[in-house]
N, C-alpha and C positions, 0 to 999 in steps of 0.2 A: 924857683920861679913860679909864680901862681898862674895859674889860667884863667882865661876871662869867665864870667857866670856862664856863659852860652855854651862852651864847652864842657863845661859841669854838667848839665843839663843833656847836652849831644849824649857826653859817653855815658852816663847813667841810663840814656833811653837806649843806646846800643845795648848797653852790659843788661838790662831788664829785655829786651828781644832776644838775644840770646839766648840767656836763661829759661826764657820761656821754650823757644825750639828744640836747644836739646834737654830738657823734660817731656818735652812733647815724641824727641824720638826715642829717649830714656823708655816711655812710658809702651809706646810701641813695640818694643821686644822683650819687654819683660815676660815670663813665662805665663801668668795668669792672661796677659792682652793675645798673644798668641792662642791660648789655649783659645780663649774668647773667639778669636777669627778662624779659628779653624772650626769649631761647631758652627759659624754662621754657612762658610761654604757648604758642609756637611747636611745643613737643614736645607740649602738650598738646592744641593743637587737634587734630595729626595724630593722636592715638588717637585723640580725638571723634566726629573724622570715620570713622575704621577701623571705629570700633565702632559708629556710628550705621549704616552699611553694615548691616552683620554682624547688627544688631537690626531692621532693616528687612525681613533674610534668611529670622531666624527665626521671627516673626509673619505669614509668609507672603504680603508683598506684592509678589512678582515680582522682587526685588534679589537680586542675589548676594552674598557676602564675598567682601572685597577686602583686598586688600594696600594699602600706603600708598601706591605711587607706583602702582597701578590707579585707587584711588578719589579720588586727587587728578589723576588724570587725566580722568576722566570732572566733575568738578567744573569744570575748563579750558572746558570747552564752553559752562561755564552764565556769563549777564553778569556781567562784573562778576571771571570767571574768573582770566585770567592774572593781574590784580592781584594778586588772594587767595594766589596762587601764588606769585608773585615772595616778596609780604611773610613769608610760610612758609618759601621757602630763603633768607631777609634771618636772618629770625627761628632758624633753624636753626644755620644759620652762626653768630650768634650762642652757639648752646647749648655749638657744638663749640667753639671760644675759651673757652667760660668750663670745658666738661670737660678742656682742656688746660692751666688753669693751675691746676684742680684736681691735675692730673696733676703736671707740669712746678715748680708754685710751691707745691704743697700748699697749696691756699686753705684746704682744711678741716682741715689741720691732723692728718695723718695718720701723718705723723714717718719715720722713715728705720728700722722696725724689719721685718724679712720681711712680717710683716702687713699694715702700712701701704704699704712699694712695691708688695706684688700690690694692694692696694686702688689705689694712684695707677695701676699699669700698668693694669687695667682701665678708670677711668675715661679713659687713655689711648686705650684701644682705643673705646672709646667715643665720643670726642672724632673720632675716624677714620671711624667707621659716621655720625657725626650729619652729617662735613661731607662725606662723600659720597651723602648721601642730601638734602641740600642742593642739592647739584650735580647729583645727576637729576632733582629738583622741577625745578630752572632751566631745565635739559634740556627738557623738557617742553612748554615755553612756547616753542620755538624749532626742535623737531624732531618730527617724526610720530613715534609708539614703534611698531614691528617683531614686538616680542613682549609677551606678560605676564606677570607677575613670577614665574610657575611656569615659565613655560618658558624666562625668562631662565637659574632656578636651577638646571633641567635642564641649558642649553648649557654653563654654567661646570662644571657637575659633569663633563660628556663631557670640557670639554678638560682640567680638572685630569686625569680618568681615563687619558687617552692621553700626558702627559708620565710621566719615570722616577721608581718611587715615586709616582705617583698616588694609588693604592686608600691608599696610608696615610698621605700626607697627609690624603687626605677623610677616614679614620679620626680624626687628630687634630682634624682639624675637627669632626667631629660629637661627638668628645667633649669638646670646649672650649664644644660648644653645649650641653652636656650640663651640664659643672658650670658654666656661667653659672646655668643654670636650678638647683643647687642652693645656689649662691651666692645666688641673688636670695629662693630658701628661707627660706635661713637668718637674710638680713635681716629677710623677714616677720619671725623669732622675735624677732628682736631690733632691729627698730623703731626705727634708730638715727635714723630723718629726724624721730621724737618729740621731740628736743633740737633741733634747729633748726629749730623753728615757732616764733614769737612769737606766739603768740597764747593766748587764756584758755583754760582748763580744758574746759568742754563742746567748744569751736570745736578745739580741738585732739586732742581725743577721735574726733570725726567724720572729721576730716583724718588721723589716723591706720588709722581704719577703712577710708576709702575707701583710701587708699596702700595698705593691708595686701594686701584684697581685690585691687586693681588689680597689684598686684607678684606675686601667688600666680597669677594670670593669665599674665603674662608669663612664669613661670618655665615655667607647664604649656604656653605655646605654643614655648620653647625645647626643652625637655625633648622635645616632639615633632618640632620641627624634625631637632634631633641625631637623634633615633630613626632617622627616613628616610632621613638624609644618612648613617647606620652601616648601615642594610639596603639603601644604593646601593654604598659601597665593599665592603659581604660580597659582594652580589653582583654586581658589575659591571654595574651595572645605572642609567642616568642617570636613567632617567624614574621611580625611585623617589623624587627629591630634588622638596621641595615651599617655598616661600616662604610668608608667613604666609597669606594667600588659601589656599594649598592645605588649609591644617591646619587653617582655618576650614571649609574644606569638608569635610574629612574627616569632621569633627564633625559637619555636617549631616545625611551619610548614614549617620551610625551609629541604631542603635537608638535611639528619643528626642531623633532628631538636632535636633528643634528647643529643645527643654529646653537639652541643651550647647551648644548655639550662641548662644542665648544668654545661658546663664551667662556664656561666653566673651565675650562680646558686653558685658553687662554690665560685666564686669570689665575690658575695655578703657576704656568710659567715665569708669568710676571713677578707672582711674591716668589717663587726660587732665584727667580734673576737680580730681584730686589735684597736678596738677603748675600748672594756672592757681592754687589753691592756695599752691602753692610759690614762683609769683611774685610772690602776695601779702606772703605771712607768712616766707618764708622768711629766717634772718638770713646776709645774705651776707657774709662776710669774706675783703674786697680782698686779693691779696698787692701789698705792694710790688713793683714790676717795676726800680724803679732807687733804689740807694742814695741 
């Protein structure tokens, strides 16, 4: 017995919505989209934690701002510590794996045109920063720390300074720290993590605001980093170079230091929030790794 066209039609659109959802939850437990959301919570708690500091700072109850591997260090001590710890450079580790085969596989799909390799080569360099900063969370749990993270960023500044070509190395450096921060600008304007949220219209309104906020954050803490790390190589001068702890504090003792501090503060929160977010609703798209 044939069926009418319209029912051709019905079950083909049924049997293509199907197929689409379960690829869609296919695609969601696969071990690479996993790995994926679990580095995003992992990246997020550590600004939580940054900026829960940094907001404790400016409401004046005795806390300093801190850097990430300062205030995940002082968290080691409390029970229940080095666990937290481990699971954060497990969770890390994580994030860098999945920014290298954004990098390496183009998970997101970023294509081979000059724009899209400086986008992979960043989230390249990124995948670098997440899994070395992984590797000194671990650190952490295994070895007393000697310095902190300002005066880490001082001693590398000294020795970059004293090899051939130093001063302009740290030059290129601080301005690669410069246009991260107006790269990460420019994202604000254009909002591209907007297309990959799955989620509804209000829900992803919010999650765009807080990202927004939380990214114009990061860029004004980059933007300052590069500043200092360009007025250590003008002047030969190491103890001008500051890690993010320093630039929070800079802010503290400025004029209204407690208002930007926690603006700053605030906006740390938001892009950690924004990125537990991201391990929600985010749609991740696996690359094949083998034909």
């Amino acid at each position: 017995m044939e069926l009418a066209p319209g029912l051709h039609l019905i079950s083909a659109r049924d049997h293509a919505a199907a197929t689409a959802i379960m690829s869609s939850k296919a695609t969601a437990t696969e071990p690479l989209a996993v790995m994926a959301r679990v580095g995003y919570v992992a990246r997020g708690l550590v600004f939580l934690i940054v900026g829960s500091f940094a907001l404790l700072a400016a409401i004046g109850s005795g806390a300093r701002p801190q850097g990430a591997g300062d205030a995940l260090r002082n968290l080691f001590a409390q029970p229940l510590g080095g666990l937290l710890l481990w699971a954060v450079a497990a969770g890390l580790a994580c994030f860098a794996g999945w920014r290298f085969l954004q990098a390496f596989f183009d998970a997101d799909r970023h294509g081979s045109t000059p724009y899209g390799l400086m986008r992979r080569a960043a989230l390249g360099g990124s995948g670098l920063f997440y899994a070395a900063l992984a590797a000194a969370i671990a650190r952490i749990t295994v070895s007393a720390a000697t310095t902190n993270e300002d005066q880490a960023a001082r001693d590398w500044t000294r020795w970059l300074m004293m090899q051939p070509l130093g001063r302009v190395l740290l030059g290129l450096i601080a301005a690669a720290f410069v246009g991260v921060a107006i790269g990460l600008a420019i994202k604000v304007f254009r909002a591209p993590y907007r297309r990959h949220l799955d989620a509804g219209r209000l829900w992803r309104a919010w999650a765009v605001a807080l990202g927004s906020f939380g990214i114009m954050t990061r860029a004004a803490v980059f933007l300052m980093i590069g500043t200092f790390l360009g007025f250590a190589a003008y002047g030969a001068n190491s103890r001008e170079a500051v890690g993010l702890s320093g630039v929070l504090r800079t802010l503290q003792h400025q004029s209204y230091g407690g208002v930007l501090l926690g603006i700053a503060a605030l906006g740390l929160v938001a892009f950690g929030s924004f990125e537990i977010i991201e391990a929600c609703a985010r749609r991740v798209r696996t690359p094949k790794l083998a034909g």
